[in-house]
N, C-alpha and C positions, 0 to 999 in steps of 0.2 A: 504493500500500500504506500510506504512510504517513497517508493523508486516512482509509483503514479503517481502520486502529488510532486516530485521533482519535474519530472518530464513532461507535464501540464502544469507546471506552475506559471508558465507565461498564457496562458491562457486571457485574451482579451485585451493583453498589453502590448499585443504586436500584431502585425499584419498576419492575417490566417496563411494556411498553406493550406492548396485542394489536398497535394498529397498528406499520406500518412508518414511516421515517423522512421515506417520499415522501407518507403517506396525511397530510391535514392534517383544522386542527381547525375547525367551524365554528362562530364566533361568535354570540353569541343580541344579540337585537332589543330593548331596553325601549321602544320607538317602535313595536311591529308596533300595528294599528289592532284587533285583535282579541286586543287584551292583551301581554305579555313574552313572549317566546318563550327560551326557554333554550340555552347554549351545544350544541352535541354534538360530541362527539371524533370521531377518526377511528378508533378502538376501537368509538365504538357504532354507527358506519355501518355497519364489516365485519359486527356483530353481527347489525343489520337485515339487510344484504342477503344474507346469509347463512339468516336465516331466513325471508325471501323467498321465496330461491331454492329451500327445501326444501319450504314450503309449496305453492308453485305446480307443484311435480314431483311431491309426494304429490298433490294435488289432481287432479291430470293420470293419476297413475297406480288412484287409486281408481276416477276415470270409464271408465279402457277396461275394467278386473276387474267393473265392475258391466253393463259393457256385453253377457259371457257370462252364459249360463244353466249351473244344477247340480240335476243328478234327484237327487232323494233315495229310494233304492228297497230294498225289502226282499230277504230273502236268495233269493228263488226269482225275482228280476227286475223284480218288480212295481213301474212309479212310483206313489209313493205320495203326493210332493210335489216339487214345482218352484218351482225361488230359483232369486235371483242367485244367481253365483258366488262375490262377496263380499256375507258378510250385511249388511243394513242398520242392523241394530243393534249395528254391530263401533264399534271406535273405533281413535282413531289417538295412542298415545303417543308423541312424540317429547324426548330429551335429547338437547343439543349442547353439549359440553364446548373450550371454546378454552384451552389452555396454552403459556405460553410460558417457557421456562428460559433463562436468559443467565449465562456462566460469562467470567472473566476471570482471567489468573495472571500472575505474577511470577518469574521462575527466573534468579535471577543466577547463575554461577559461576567460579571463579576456581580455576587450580591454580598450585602452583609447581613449578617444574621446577631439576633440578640433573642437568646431564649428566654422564658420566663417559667416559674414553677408551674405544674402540671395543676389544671383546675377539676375542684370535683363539681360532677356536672349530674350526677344522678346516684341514688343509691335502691338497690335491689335486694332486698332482705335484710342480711347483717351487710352484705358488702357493698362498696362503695367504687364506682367508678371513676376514670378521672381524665381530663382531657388535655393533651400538651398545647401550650403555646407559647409565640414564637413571633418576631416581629421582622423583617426582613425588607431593603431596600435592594434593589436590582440597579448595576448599571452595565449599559450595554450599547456596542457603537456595530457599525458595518462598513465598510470595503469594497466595491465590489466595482469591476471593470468587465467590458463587455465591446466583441470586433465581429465583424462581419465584413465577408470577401464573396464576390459574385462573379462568377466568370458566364460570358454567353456566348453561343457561337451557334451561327446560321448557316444554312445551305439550302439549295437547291437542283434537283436532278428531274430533270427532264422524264417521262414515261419512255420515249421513244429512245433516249440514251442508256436508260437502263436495261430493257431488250436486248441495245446492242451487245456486238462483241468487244467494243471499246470498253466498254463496263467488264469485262470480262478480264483484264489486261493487268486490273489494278489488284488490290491490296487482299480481296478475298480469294483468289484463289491460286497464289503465287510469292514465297517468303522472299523470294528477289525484289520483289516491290513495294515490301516492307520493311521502312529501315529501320526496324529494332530489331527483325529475326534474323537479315542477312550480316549482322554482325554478331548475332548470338544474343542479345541483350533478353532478358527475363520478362515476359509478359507485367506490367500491372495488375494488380489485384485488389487496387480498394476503390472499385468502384459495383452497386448490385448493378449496373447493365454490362458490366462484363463477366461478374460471375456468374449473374443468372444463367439458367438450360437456356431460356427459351425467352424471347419476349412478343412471343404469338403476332407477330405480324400477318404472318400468310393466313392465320383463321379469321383475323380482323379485319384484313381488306376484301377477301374474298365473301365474307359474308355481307360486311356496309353496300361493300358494291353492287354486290347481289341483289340486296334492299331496296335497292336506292334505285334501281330498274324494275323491279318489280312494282314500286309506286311511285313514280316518277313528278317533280314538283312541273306543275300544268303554269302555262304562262299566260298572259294577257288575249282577249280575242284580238286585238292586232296583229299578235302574233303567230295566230293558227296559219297554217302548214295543209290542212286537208278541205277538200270542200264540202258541204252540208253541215260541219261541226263549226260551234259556237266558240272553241278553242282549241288548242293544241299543247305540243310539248314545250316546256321551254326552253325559249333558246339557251338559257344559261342553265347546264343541269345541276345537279344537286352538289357539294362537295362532300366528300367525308374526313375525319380527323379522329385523332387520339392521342390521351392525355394521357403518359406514364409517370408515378410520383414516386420514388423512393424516400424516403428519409428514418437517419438512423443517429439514435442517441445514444453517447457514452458518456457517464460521467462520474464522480467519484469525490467523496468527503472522508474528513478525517477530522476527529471530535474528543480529545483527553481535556476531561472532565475530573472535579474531583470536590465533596462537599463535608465541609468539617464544622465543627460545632459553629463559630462561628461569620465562617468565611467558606462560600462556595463558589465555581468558578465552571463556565461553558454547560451548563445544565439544560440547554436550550437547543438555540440552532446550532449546526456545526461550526466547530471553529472555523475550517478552512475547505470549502468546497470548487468544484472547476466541472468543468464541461465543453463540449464538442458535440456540436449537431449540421450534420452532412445533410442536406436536400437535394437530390440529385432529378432534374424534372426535364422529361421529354414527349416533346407537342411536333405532331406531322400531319399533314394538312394536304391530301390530294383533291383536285379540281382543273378544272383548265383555264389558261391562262387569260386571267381578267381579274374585273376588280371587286366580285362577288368571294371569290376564291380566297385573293388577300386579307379582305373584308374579316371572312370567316377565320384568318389564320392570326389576324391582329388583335381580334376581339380573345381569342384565345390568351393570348402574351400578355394583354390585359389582365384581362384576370388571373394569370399567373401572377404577374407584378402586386395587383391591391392585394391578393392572399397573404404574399412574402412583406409589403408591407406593412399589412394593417395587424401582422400576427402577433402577441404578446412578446417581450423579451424571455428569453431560453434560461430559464433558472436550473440550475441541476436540483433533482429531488425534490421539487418544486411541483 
């Protein structure tokens, strides 16, 4: 306990780090043969393999929804056109928001005590019972510092890039075009989207999509498409999105206490507590390219933002 409370004792009083204590930093080269190569933390590896791992799960997950077909048919049954299931001119926005908060406090206290002879307060046959007291002032202060680090990082990939074979080229299925494996360097491990199995991509698009054609948002009668009908499909069709929130708390107090006739001491809150709270949040937003699409993918980040601001501060044990 004591080795925890050293190694979080800055907790709050310095800038956060994404990485953990165990993730290290990799040194840069002014000797590489192909010029300097620069340091990288072990903050921007989590970040890569992080967006690694979502890129080659969205990738995976666009190919099996492009792999079904979708009738497009008018109101008496008629197919009138045949797609994929997900259109080729969708695209894919993704935001990945890593936050980390570290909280650290100080709570001394001290009371003094002034006993007084036991009172008799009732008596029951021959015996006599009798009640202690005691008079007692409390003094007690607090400490406490508190930091917060936000890193965010956007992309965008195309529907019709991700199909491709160019997509195919890169970091998911080739350790040459990844430069932490073609040097040997050690995966990252404190982040849950890279530990996780799975982060169900392929079961979540393929069914939204699925949905989202199955009852398709109907557009304005200016906008109809067919004749005898009062409306149509609309032109801008539905988007889909999904919200993934990890967040994970660790943190740890330490409380030597001790109460004597008359003087007692930390009887209360802990003397010295700390904390670290990781929020690791990932929003993807397919649609095609317009400003319904965006729309949908801004209102999202929004409200990511007011949650992470408006939310209490991170007290450990709290």
């Amino acid at each position: 306990m004591i080795i925890a409370m050293i190694l979080l004792s800055g907790c709050g009083t310095t800038v956060p780090q994404i990485k953990e204590i165990w993730d290290v930093d990799r040194p840069g080269n002014n000797n590489s043969p192909n010029g300097p190569t620069p340091p990288i933390s072990g903050s921007a590896q989590i970040e890569f393999e992080i967006k690694k791992r979502v890129f080659c799960d969205l990738r995976d997950a666009v190919r099996e929804a492009i792999y079904y077909n979708s009738n497009v048919t008018t109101r008496d049954g008629a197919v009138i056109k045949r797609d994929t299931l997900l259109p080729l001119d969708w695209g894919a926005q993704i935001s990945l928001s890593l936050e980390v908060e570290e909280h650290s406090a100080l709570n001394p206290g001290v009371s003094f005590n002034e006993p007084y002879a036991n009172a008799i307060t009732n008596r029951i046959g021959s015996a006599f019972t009798s009640t202690p007291q005691s008079r007692a002032i409390g003094i007690g202060a607090e400490l406490s510092s508190a930091s917060t680090r936000t890193d965010k990082i956007n992309a965008y990939y195309s529907v019709s890039y991700l199909i491709s074979r160019s997509a195919d080229k890169l970091v998911c299925d080739s350790e040459e075009h990844d430069p932490f494996r073609k040097v040997q360097w050690d995966y990252a491990k404190s982040s849950p989207f890279i530990l996780t199995s799975s982060l169900g991509l392929s079961e979540w698009l393929v069914g939204s999509v699925w949905a989202s054609r199955q009852l398709p948002s109907v557009g304005l009668p200016s906008e109809a498409k067919f004749a005898g009908t009062q409306d149509g499909p609309a032109k801008k069709p539905d988007t889909v999105s999904i919200d993934i929130k990890f967040v994970i708390i660790s943190n740890g107090s330490i409380n030597p206490s001790w109460k004597l006739v008359r003087i007692g001491a930390n009887n209360g809150a802990p003397l010295f507590e700390t904390g670290r709270r990781r929020t690791h949040q990932l929003i993807i937003t397919l649609g095609p390219r317009n400003q319904q699409t965006d729309n949908s993918h801004l209102a999202l980040q929004i409200g990511q933002a007011i949650n992470s601001g408006g939310s209490r501060p991170f007290y450990p044990g709290r």
